[in-house]
C-alpha positions as a Markdown table, in Angstrom:
| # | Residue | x | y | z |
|---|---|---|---|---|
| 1 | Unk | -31.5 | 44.5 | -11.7 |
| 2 | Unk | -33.0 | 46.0 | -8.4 |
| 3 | Unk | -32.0 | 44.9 | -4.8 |
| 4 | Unk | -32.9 | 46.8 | -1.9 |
| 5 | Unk | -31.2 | 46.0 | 1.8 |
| 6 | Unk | -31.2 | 48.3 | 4.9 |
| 7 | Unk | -31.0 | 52.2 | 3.4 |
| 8 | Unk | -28.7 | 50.7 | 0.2 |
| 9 | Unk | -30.3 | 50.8 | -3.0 |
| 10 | Unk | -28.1 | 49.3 | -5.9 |
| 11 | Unk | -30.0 | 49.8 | -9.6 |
| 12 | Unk | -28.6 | 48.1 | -12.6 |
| 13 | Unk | -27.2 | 51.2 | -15.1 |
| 14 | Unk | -29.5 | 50.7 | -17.7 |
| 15 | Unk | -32.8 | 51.2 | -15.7 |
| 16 | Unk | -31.7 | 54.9 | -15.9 |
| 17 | Unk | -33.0 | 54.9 | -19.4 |
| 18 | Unk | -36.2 | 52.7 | -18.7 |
| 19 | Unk | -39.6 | 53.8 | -19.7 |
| 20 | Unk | -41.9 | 55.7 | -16.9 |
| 21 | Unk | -43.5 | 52.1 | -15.7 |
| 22 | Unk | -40.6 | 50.7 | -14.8 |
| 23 | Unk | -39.2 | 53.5 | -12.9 |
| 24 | Unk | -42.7 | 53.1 | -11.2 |
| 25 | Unk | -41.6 | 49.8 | -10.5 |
| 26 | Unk | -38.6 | 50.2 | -8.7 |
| 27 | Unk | -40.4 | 52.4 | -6.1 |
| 28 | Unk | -43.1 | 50.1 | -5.9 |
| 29 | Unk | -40.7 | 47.1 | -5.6 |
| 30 | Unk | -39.1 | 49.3 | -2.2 |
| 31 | Unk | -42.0 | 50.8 | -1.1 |
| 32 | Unk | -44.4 | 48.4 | -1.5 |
| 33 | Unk | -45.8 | 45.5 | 0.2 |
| 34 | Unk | -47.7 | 42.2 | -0.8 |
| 35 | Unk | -49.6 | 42.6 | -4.2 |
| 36 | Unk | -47.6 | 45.9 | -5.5 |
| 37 | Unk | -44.4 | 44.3 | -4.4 |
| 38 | Unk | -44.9 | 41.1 | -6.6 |
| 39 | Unk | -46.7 | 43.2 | -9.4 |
| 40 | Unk | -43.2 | 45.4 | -9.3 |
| 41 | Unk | -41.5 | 42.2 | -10.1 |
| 42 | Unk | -42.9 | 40.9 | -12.6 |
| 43 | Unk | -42.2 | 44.4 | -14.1 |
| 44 | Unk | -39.0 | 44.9 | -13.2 |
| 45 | Unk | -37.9 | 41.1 | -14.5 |
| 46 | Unk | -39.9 | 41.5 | -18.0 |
| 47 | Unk | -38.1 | 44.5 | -19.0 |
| 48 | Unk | -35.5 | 43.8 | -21.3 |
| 49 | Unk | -32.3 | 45.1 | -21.0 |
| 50 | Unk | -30.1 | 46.6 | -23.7 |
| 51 | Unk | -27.0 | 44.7 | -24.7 |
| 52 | Unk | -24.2 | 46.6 | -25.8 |
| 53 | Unk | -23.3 | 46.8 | -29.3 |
| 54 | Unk | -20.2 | 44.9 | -30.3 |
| 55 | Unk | -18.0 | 43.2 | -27.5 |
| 56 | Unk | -17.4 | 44.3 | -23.9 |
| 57 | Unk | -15.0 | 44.1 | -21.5 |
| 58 | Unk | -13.1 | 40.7 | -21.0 |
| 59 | Unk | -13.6 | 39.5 | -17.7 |
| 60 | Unk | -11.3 | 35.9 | -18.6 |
| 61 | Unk | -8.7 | 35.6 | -16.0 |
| 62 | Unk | -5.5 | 36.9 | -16.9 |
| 63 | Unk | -3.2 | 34.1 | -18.6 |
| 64 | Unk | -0.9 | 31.3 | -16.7 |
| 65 | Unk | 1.4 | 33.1 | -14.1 |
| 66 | Unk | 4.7 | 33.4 | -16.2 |
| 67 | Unk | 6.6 | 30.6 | -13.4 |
| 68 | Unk | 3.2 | 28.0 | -14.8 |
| 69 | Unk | 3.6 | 28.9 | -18.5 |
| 70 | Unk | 5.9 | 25.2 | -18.4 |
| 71 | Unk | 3.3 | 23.6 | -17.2 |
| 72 | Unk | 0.9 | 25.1 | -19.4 |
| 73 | Unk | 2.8 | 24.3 | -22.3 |
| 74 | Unk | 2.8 | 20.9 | -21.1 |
| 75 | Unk | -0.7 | 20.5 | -21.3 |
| 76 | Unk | -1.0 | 22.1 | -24.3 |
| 77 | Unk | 1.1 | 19.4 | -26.1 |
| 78 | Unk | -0.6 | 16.8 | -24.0 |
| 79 | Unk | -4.1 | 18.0 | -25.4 |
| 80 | Unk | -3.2 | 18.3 | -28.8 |
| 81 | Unk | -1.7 | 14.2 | -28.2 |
| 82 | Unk | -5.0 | 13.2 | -26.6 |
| 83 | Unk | -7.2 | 14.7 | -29.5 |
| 84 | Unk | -5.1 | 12.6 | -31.8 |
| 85 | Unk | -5.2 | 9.6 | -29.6 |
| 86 | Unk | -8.9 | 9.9 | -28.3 |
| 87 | Unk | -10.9 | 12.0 | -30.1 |
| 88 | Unk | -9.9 | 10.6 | -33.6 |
| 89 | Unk | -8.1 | 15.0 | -34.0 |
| 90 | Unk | -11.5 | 16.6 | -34.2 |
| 91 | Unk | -11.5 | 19.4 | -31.2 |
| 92 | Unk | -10.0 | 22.5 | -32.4 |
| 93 | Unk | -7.1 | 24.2 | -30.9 |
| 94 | Unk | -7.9 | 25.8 | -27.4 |
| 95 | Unk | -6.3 | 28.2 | -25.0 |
| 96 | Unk | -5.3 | 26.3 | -21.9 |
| 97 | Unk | -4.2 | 27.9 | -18.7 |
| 98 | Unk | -2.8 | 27.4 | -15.4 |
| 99 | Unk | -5.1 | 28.9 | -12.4 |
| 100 | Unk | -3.5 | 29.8 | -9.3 |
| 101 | Unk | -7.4 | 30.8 | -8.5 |
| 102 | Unk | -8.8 | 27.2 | -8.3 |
| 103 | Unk | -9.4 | 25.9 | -4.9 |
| 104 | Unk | -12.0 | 23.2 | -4.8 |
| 105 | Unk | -12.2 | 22.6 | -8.7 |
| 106 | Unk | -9.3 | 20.3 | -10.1 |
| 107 | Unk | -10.3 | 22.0 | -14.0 |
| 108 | Unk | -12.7 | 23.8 | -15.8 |
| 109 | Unk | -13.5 | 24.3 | -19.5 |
| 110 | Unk | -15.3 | 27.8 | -20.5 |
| 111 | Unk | -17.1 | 28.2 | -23.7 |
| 112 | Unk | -16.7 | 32.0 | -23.4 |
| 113 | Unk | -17.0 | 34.4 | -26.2 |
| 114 | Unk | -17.4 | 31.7 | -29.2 |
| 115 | Unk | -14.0 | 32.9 | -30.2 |
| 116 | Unk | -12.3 | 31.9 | -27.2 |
| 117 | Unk | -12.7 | 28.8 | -25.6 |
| 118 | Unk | -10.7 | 27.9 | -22.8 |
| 119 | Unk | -9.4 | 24.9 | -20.5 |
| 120 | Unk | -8.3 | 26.1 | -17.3 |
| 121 | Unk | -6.4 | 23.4 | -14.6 |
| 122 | Unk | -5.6 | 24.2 | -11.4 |
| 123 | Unk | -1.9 | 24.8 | -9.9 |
| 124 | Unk | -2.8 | 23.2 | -7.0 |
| 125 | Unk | -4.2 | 20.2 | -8.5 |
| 126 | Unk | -1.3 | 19.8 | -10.5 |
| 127 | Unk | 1.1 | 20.1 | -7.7 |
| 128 | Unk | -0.7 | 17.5 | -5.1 |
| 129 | Unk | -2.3 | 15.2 | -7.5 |
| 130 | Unk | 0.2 | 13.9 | -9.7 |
| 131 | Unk | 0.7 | 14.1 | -13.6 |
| 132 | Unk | -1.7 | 11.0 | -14.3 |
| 133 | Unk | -4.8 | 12.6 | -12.8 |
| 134 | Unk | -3.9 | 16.1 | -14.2 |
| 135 | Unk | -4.5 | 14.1 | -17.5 |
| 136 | Unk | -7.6 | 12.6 | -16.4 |
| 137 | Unk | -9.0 | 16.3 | -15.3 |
| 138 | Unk | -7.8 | 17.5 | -19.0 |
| 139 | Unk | -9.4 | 14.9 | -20.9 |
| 140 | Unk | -12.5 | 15.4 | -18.5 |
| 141 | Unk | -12.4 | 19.0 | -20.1 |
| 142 | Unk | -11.6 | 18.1 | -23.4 |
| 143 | Unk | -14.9 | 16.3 | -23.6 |
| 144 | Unk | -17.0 | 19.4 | -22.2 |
| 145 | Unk | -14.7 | 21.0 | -25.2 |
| 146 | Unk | -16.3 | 18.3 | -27.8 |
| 147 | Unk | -20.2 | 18.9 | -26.1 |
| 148 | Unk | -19.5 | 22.7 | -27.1 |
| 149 | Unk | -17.8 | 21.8 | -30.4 |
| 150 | Unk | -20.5 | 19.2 | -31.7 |
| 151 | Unk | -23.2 | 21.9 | -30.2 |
| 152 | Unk | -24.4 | 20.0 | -27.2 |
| 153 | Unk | -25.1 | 21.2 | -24.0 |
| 154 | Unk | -22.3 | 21.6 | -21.8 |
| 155 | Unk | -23.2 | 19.5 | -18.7 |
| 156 | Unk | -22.9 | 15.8 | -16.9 |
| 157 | Unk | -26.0 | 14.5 | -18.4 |
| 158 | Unk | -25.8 | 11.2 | -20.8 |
| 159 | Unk | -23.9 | 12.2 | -23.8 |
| 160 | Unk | -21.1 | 13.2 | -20.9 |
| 161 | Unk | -21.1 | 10.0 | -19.6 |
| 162 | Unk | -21.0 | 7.9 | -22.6 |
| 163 | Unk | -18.3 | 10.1 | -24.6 |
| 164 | Unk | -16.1 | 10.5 | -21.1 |
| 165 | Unk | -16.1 | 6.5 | -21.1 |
| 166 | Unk | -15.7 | 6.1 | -24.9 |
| 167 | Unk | -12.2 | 8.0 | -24.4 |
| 168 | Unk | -11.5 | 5.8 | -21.3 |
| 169 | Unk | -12.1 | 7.9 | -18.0 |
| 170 | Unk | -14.8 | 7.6 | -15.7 |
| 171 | Unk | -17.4 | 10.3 | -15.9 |
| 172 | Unk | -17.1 | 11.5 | -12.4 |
| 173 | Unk | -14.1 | 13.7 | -11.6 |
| 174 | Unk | -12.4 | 12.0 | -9.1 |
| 175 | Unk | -9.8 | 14.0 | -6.7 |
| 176 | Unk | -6.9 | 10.9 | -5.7 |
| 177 | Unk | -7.1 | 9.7 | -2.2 |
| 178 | Unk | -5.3 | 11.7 | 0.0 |
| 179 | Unk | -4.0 | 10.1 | 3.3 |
| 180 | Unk | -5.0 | 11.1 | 6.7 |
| 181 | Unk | -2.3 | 11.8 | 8.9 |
C-alpha cells in the first residue's frame, strides 16, 4: 500500500480517499523512526481497502499464439480423454492454453475469476520434453483442477498426493532427464 525508497514515494490509489489517521500514517511511516514507524504500520496494514464494484480488468495472459492453437487443441482433446479415463468425467470443461511465457514451469493451472479457470502448458516444455510428459504435466494440472472443483485447497499437500497417484502419475512434477553434452 505504502513503500518509500530514496526520494520515491509510490501510494496505493485508494489511500487518496483514506480517513485523516491514515494519511497521518503514511507520514509517520516516512518520517518516522522506531515506535511511530511500527505504530504507522500497523495503521497503514489494518485499513481496509475498497474493492471495486463488479469485475476489473483481466490481467489473464492473452490466448495461445495463433502458430500453438494445434497444439492447444491437442490438449484440449487430450484433457477431455483423461477426465473420461481418470477422473471417472467429473472436471468441467476448462480453457487450456499454450504459454510462450513459461520458462522454468513445465504447466500451471489458475483458478482465476471462478468463471474462468485455466490450464496453461508451456511451449517450451512441449517442444523439448516429448508428448508423454506433456501429458504427465496436464494430468498434474487436471488434478489441481479437481482440488479447485471439489473445493479443496489448491496446493501439494496430501489430498495432491494421494489423488495425483490414484490417476497414475507421481506427485512430484518431474522435468525428463536431459543429457549433458
Amino acid at each position: 500500500m505504502v513503500s518509500f525508497h530514496g526520494d520515491a514515494l509510490r501510494v496505493h490509489g485508494a489511500l487518496a480517499e483514506a480517513p485523516t489517521e491514515v494519511l497521518q500514517a503514511i507520514v509517520g511511516f516516512v518520517n518516522g523512526r522506531g515506535v511511530v514507524r511500527r505504530r504507522a504500520r500497523r495503521t497503514l496494514a489494518a485499513f481496509e481497502i475498497p474493492q471495486p464494484l463488479g469485475p476489473g480488468p483481466s490481467r489473464r495472459p492473452p490466448a495461445s499464439h495463433p502458430d500453438d492453437e494445434p497444439l492447444a487443441a491437442r490438449l484440449r482433446a487430450t484433457h477431455a480423454d483423461l477426465n473420461r479415463e481418470r477422473f471417472d468425467g467429473t472436471l468441467g470443461p476448462i480453457a487450456i492454453r499454450v504459454s510462450r511465457r513459461m520458462r522454468s514451469r513445465l504447466g500451471h493451472y489458475s483458478a482465476g475469476r471462478a468463471d474462468a479457470p485455466e490450464i496453461a502448458i508451456g511451449r517450451r516444455h512441449a517442444r523439448r520434453d516429448g508428448w508423454a510428459s506433456v501429458v504427465d504435466t496436464l494430468v498434474h494440472e487436471m488434478v489441481h483442477q479437481w482440488q479447485h472443483e471439489t473445493r479443496r485447497r489448491v496446493a501439494h499437500d496430501r489430498a495432491f498426493r494421494e489423488k495425483a497417484r490414484a490417476v497414475g502419475i507421481e506427485p512430484h512434477a518431474m522435468r525428463p532427464a536431459t543429457p549433458r553434452h
